[in-house]
N, C-alpha and C positions, 0 to 999 in steps of 0.2 A: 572494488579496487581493480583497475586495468593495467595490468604490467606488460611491457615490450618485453618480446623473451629473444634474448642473443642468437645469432643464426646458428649456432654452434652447440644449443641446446634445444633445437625448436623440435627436433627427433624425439623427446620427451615430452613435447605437448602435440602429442599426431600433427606436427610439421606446422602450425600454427605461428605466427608472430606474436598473438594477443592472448595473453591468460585471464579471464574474469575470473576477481576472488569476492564471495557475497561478504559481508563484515558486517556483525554483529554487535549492537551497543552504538558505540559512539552518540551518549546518553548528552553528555555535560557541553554546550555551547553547539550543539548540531546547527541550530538557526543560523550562528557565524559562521559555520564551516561550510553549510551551503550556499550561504550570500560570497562566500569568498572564491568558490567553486567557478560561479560562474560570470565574477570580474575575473579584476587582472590583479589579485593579488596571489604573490607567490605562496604555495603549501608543499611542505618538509613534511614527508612520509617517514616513517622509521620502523623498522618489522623485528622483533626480537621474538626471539624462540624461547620458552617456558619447557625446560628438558621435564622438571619433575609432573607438571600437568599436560606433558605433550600437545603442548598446543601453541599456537602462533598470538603475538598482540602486535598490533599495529596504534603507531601514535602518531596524529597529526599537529604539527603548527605551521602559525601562521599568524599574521598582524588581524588584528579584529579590524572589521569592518562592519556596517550599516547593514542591518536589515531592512528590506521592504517591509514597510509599514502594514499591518495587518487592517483590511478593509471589514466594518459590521456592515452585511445584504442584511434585509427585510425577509429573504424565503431560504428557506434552509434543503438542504438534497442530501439526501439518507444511500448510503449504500453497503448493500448485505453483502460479505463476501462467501464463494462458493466456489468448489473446485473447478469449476471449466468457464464462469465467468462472474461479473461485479454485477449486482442488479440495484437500479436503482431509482430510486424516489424522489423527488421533488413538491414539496408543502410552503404553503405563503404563511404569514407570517399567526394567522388564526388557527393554522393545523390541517387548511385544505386541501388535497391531493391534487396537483394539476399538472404532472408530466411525468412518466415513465420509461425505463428503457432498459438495455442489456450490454454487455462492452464483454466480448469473447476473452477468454485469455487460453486457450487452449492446451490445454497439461503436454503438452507432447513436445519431445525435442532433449537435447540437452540441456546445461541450467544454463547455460549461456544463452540461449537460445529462449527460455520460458523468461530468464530476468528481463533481456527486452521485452517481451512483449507485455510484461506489467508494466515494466516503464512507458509503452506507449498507451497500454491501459486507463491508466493509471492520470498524465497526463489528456487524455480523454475526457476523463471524468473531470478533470480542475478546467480545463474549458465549458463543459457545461454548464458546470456550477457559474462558470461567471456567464453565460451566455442566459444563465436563469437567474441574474441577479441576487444569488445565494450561498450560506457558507456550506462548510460542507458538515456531515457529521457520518462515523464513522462506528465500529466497535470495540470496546476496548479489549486488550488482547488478550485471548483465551484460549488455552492451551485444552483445556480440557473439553470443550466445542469441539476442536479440530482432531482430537483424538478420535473421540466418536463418531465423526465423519465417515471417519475411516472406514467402521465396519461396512458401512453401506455399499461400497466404494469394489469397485475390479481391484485386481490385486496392483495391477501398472498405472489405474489413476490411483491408490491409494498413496503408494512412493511417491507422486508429484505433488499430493497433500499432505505434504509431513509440518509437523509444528513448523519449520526453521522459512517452507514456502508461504505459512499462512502468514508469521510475523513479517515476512520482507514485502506482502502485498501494502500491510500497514508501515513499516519505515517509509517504503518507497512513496508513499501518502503523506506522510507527514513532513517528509523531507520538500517534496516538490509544493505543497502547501507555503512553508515557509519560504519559498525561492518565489514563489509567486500572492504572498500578501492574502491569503485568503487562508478564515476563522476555519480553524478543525476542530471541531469536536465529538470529545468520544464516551461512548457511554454503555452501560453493562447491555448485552443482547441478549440477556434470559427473558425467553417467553416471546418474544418476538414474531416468530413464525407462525406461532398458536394465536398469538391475538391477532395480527395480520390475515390469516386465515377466517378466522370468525369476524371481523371486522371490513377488511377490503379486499379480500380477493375476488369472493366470486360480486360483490357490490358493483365495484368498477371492470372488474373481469381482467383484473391482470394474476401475475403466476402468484403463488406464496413466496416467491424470492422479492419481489418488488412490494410485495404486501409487506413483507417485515421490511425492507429498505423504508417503508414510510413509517411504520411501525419505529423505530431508528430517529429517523429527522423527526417526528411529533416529539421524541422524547427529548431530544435535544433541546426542541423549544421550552420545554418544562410543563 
């Protein structure tokens, strides 16, 4: 959520005009709300404060409108995510590995600053998928992954890996998925990196992150 902040208040956002707020949920009609995001149909924001849970809700309406039609590709593109970038795989429709790569997303910055650059991550990755004539397939969201990450992790990239970063790389996936008609799908990622590793890393000589990315899209195909 992007908010104009009044000149008279912009002294509380270090002199800023624009406040990005990350928003969490917005589970029920998403597909509409993004198709309507980005016509011309008008959206009524409404932000009510919850004293007793201290926390903010935000409620959109809006007239439904059409979604893009969701297109089935022949080759499906796997991708693993990771704290410092997306890796990913692309398999034809038999399970064969035939194109790899990496899309930076760099932990560094403010979160205004890291949410774009998933957004344009992010949007990266849905161009290739159509540029590889493929849906996409993703992992589903796991909290308990991104925990343990963590121990791995410097103590300043571990903050930019916190659960709330790993689920918005996922919204932000799913969202731009549905604005642009292309299959997500998502599927558990245990064992992933172990079988990808004994299987295609060092075979085709790519990292263990692209190996589980393919690891990912095979699975998707069933």
């Amino acid at each position: 959520l992007r908010l104009r902040i009044p000149e008279f208040l912009r002294d509380l956002n270090q002199g800023q005009e624009f406040l990005t707020l990350p928003i969490a949920g917005l589970v029920y009609r998403r597909t509409n709300l993004a198709a309507a995001l980005i016509g011309s149909t008008a959206v009524s924001i409404r932000l009510t404060w919850n004293e007793a849970k201290q926390t903010w809700y935000m409620a959109a309406s809006f007239e439904p409108v059409d979604t893009p039609s969701v297109a089935t590709r022949p080759n499906m593109l796997g991708v693993d995510i990771n704290p410092d970038e997306l890796a990913w795989s692309v398999v034809d429709r038999a399970g064969n590995p035939f194109g790899f790569g990496r899309i930076s997303l760099d932990p560094e910055g403010t979160n205004g600053q890291m949410e774009n650059r998933t957004g344009e991550a992010v949007k990266e990755l849905c161009l290739l998928a159509k540029e590889h004539n493929a849906n996409l397939a993703c992992e589903t969201l796991d909290f308990t992954r991104a925990r343990k990450d963590l121990r791995y992790q410097s103590p300043a990239l571990a903050r930019k890996l916190s659960s709330f970063a790993y689920r918005q790389v996922l919204n932000t996936l799913a969202s731009r998925c549905a604005r642009e008609g292309i299959l997500l799908v998502s599927k558990n990622p245990a064992f992933t990196s172990v079988l990808g590793q004994l299987n295609y890393a060092s075979t085709l000589g790519i990292s263990v992150d692209q190996a589980a990315a393919c690891v990912i899209a095979r699975r998707a195909l069933g």
